[in-house]
C-alpha positions in Angstrom: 6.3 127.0 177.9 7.7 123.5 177.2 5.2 120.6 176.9 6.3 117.1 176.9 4.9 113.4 177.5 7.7 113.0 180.0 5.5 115.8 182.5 6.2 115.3 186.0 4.7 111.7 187.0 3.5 113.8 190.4 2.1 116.7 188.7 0.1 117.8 191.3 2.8 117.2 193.7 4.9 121.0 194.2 8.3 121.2 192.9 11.0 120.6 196.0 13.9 122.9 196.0 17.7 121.8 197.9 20.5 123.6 198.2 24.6 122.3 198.0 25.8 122.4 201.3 28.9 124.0 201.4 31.2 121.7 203.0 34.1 123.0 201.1 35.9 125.8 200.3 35.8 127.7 197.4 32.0 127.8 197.0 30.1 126.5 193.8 32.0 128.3 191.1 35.8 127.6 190.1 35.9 131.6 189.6 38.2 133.7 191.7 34.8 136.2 192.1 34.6 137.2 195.2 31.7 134.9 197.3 30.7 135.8 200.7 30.2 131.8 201.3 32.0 130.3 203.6 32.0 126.1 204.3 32.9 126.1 208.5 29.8 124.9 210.5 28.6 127.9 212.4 28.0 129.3 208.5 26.1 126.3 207.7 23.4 126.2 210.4 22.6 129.6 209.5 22.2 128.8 206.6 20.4 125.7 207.1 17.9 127.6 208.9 17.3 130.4 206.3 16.6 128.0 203.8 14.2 126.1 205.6 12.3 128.9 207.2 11.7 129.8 203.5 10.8 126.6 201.3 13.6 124.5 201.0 13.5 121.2 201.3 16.5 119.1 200.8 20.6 120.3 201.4 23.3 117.6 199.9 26.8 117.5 201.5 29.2 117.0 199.3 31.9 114.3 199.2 35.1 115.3 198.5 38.4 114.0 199.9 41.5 116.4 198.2 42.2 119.5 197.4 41.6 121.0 193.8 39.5 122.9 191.6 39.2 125.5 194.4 38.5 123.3 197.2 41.1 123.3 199.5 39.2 122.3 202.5 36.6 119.9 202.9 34.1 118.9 205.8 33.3 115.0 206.2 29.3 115.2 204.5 27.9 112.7 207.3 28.8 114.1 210.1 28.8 117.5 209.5 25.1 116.3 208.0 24.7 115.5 211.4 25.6 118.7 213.2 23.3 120.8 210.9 20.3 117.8 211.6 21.0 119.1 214.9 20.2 122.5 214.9 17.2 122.8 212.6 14.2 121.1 212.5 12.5 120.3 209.1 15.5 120.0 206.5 16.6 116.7 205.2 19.9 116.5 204.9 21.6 114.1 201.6 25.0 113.0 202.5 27.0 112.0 199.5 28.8 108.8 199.8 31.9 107.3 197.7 31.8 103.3 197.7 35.3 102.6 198.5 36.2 105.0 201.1 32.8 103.6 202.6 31.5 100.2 202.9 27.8 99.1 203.2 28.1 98.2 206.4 29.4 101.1 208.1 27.1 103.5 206.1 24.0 101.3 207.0 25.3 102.1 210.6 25.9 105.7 210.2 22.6 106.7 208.9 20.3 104.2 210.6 21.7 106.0 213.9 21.6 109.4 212.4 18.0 108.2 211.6 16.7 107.3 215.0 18.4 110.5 216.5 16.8 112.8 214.0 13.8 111.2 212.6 13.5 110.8 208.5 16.0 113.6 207.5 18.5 111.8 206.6 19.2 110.5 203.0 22.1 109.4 201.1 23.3 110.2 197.8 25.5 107.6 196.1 28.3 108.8 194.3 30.1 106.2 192.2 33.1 108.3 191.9 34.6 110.6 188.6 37.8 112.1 190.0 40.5 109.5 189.7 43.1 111.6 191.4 41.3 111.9 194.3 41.2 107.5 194.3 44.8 107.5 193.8 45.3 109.9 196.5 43.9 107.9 199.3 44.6 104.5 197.9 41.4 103.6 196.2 41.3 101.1 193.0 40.1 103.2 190.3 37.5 100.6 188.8 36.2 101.1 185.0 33.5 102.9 184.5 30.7 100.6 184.4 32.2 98.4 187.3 32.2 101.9 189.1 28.4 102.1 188.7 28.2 98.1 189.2 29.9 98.4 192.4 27.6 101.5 193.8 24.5 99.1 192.6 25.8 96.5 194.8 26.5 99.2 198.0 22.5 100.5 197.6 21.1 97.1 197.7 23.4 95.9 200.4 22.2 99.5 202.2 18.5 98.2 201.5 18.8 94.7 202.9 20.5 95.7 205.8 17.9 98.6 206.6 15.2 96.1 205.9 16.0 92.1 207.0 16.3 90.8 209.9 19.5 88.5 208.8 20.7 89.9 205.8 22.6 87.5 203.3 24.2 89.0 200.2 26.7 87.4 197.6 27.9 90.1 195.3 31.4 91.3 193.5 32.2 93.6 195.7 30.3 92.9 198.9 28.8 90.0 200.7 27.2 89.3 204.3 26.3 85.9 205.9 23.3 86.7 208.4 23.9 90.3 209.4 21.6 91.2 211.4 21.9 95.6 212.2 19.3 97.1 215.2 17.9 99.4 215.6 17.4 99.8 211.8 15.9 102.8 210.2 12.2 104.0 210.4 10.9 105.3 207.6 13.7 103.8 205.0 16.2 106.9 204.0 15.8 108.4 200.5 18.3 107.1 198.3 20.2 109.7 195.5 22.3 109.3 192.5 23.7 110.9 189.9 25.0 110.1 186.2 24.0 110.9 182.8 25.6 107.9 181.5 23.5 104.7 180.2 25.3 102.7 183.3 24.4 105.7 185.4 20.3 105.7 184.1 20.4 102.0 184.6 21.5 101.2 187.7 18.7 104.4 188.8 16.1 102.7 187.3 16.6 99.5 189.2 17.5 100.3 192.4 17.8 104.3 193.4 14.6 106.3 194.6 16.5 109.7 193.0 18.2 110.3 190.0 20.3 114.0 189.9 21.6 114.8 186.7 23.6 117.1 185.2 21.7 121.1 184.5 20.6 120.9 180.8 17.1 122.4 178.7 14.0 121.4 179.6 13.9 119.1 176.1 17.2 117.6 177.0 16.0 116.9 180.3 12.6 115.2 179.0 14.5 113.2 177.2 16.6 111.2 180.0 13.4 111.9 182.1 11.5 109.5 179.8 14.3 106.9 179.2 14.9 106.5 183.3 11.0 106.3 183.7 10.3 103.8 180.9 13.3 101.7 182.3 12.0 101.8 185.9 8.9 100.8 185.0 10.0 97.5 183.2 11.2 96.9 186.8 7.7 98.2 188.5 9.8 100.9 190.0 9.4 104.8 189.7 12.2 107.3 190.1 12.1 110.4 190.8 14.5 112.8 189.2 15.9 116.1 190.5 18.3 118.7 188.2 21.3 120.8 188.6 21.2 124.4 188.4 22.9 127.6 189.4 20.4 130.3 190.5 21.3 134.2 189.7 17.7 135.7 190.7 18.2 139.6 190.9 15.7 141.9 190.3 16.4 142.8 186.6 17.5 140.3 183.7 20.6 142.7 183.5 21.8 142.7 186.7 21.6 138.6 187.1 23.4 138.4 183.3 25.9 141.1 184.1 26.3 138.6 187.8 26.6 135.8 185.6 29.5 137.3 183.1 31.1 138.6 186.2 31.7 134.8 187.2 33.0 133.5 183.7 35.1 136.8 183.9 37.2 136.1 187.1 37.0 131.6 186.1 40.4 130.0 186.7 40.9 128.9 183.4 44.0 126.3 184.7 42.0 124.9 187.2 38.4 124.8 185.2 40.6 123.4 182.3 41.9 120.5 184.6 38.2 120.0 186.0 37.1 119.3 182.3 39.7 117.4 181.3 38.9 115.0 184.6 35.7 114.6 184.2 35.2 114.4 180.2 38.0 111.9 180.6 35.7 109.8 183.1 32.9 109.7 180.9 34.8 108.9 177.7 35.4 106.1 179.8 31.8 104.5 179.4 31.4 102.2 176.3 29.2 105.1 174.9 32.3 107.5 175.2 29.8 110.0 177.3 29.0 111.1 181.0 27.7 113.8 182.9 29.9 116.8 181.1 30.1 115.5 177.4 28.8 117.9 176.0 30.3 120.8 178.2 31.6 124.2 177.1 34.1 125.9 178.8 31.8 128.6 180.7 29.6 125.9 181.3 32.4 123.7 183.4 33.1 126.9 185.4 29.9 126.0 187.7 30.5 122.5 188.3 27.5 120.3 187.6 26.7 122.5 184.4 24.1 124.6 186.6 24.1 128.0 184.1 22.2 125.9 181.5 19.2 125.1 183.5 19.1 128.8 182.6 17.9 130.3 186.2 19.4 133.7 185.9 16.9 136.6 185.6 14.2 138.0 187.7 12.3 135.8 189.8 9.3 135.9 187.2 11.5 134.9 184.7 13.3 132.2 187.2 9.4 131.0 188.5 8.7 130.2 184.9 11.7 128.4 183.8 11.3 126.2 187.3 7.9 125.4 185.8 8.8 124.5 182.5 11.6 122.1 184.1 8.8 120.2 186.0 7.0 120.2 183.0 9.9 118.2 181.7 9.6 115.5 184.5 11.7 117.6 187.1 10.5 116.3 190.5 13.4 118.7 192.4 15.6 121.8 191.6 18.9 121.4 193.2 20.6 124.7 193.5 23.6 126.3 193.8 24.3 130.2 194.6 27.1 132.7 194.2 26.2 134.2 197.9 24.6 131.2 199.5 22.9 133.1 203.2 21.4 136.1 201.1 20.6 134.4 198.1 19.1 131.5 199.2 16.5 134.0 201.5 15.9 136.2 198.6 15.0 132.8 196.7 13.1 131.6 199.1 11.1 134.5 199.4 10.8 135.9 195.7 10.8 132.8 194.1 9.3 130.3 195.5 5.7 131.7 196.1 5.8 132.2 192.8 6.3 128.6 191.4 3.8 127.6 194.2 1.5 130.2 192.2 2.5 129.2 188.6 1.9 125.3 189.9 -1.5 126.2 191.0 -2.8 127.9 187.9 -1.3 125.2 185.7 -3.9 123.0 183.0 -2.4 120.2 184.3 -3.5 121.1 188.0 -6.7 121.8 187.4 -7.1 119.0 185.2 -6.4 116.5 188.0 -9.2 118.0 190.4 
């Protein structure tokens, strides 16, 4: 098992698991494997009920505007956020929004009425944007990097005065208000998400984002952004919480989940994973470090998008249950998971999985340490 200073700043506190909503097509692999996932709505609420009749926590609709890397069709994440809100009754639901397509104001709207329809399941997650295609597409000024992550900074604390004064003044670079006043605002506050692996990316978390998602990695490689995001948030008084990427095979022998695992890298697009790499490596050669979120990405690895196979969940659920652990051991506050066969998967997770990370949390030094 891993140990590291960067353990989970809420040790005590269990792991939370979410699942990618899939509001597009072509499920979470770019692999022409077949997938019996499907992204229309009536799929979804299913699905959204399995997974929180059996320990999930958190879903996160995606943002995606175009077509490509398998995705020909995509849902709109807030309101189809909505719909699924609707029909289930302890999920929270993370919409993903793109500054530029939105503005402060009318996401402070959306969720703030989403919020007093539903009660606190609604959160956002803040995506500053890595497909410049997709910008190009609908008309979007592709900003540099950095002003891409200075311009989603701006949009979160815009969100947060809005949410929180009554006349809500703001001069920024990219947004400003003169005495907006929005009613009725959100009760609790929403949760607010972000992603990035880049130094602009850990930054802007540490000073204004409640979440940080990052990219699926080893549990050293994930202590180690742990403890730079946690060190920087605390020069601000802040704490963030982090949640990682991963892909989760659980079958009921290490065989079977590897040979499911090959099976996917097998059937990959190549032209289309290929084009995904070359977007997004592009993107984060675009920071002045000359890295992002896939730097370091092998092929096989950008055939899941977020690099989910190397948080390494693939095996039995023992093996899975261990590797969670070792993750939160690493300062992983949540596991945010992707599946092959999202309905069956996610239930057999739930159920074989689960109880046994609530049963390796329990027995831990740690927990018994803080009695």
């Amino acid at each position: 098992m891993t140990s590291s200073n960067s353990a989970s700043l809420n040790a005590r506190e269990p792991i939370k698991f979410a699942y990618w909503v899939p509001n597009v097509s072509g499920g979470l692999v770019i692999s022409n494997i077949p997938q019996r996932t499907s992204w229309d709505i009536n799929y979804n609420v299913k699905l959204a009920q399995i997974a929180e009749q059996n320990g999930f926590d958190y879903a996160l609709s995606q943002i995606r505007f175009t077509a490509g890397y398998g995705a020909e069709f995509q849902h709109e994440p807030v309101s189809f956020s909505q719909a699924i809100l609707s029909q289930t009754e302890r999920l929270t639901l993370i919409a993903a929004l793109l500054p530029g397509p939105w503005n402060p104001t009318l996401a402070a709207k959306q969720i703030s009425s989403i919020n007093v329809l539903y009660g606190p399941r609604i959160a956002v997650n803040v995506v500053s944007g890595w497909f410049r295609g997709e910008f190009a597409a609908i008309g979007e000024h592709w900003l540099d990097h950095d002003e891409r992550y200075r311009r989603s900074e701006e949009f979160i604390r815009a969100l947060r005065g809005i949410w929180t004064e009554e006349s809500f003044t703001f001069r920024g670079d990219f947004y400003r208000y003169n005495n907006y006043s929005l009613k009725p605002k959100p009760h609790p506050l929403p949760e607010i998400f972000q992603g990035g692996s880049s130094r602009a990316a850990r930054d802007m978390a540490s000073r204004v984002s409640d979440w940080y998602f990052t990219n699926g990695n080893t549990p050293d490689e994930i202590a180690k952004q742990v403890s730079d995001i946690r060190t920087k948030a605390a020069e601000h008084g802040r704490s963030v919480k982090v949640g990682v990427n991963a892909f989760a095979i659980a079958r009921n022998t290490e065989a079977e989940a590897q040979n499911v695992l090959a099976e996917i890298i097998e059937h990959a697009n190549p032209e289309a994973v290929r084009a995904f790499g070359h977007e997004v490596k592009n993107a984060g050669a675009a920071s002045p470090e000359g890295q992002g979120n896939w730097a370091k990405s092998t092929f096989n690895d950008l055939v899941q998008y977020n690099d989910g196979f190397r948080s390494n969940l693939i095996g039995t659920p023992q093996q899975i249950a261990e590797r969670i652990l070792d993750l939160k051991d690493s300062g992983a506050d949540l596991i945010l998971l992707g599946f092959l066969h999202f309905q069956e998967e996610v239930e057999f997770f739930g159920k074989n999985v689960i109880p046994l990370v609530r049963k390796l949390e329990a027995e831990r030094p740690y927990a018994q340490a803080a009695e």
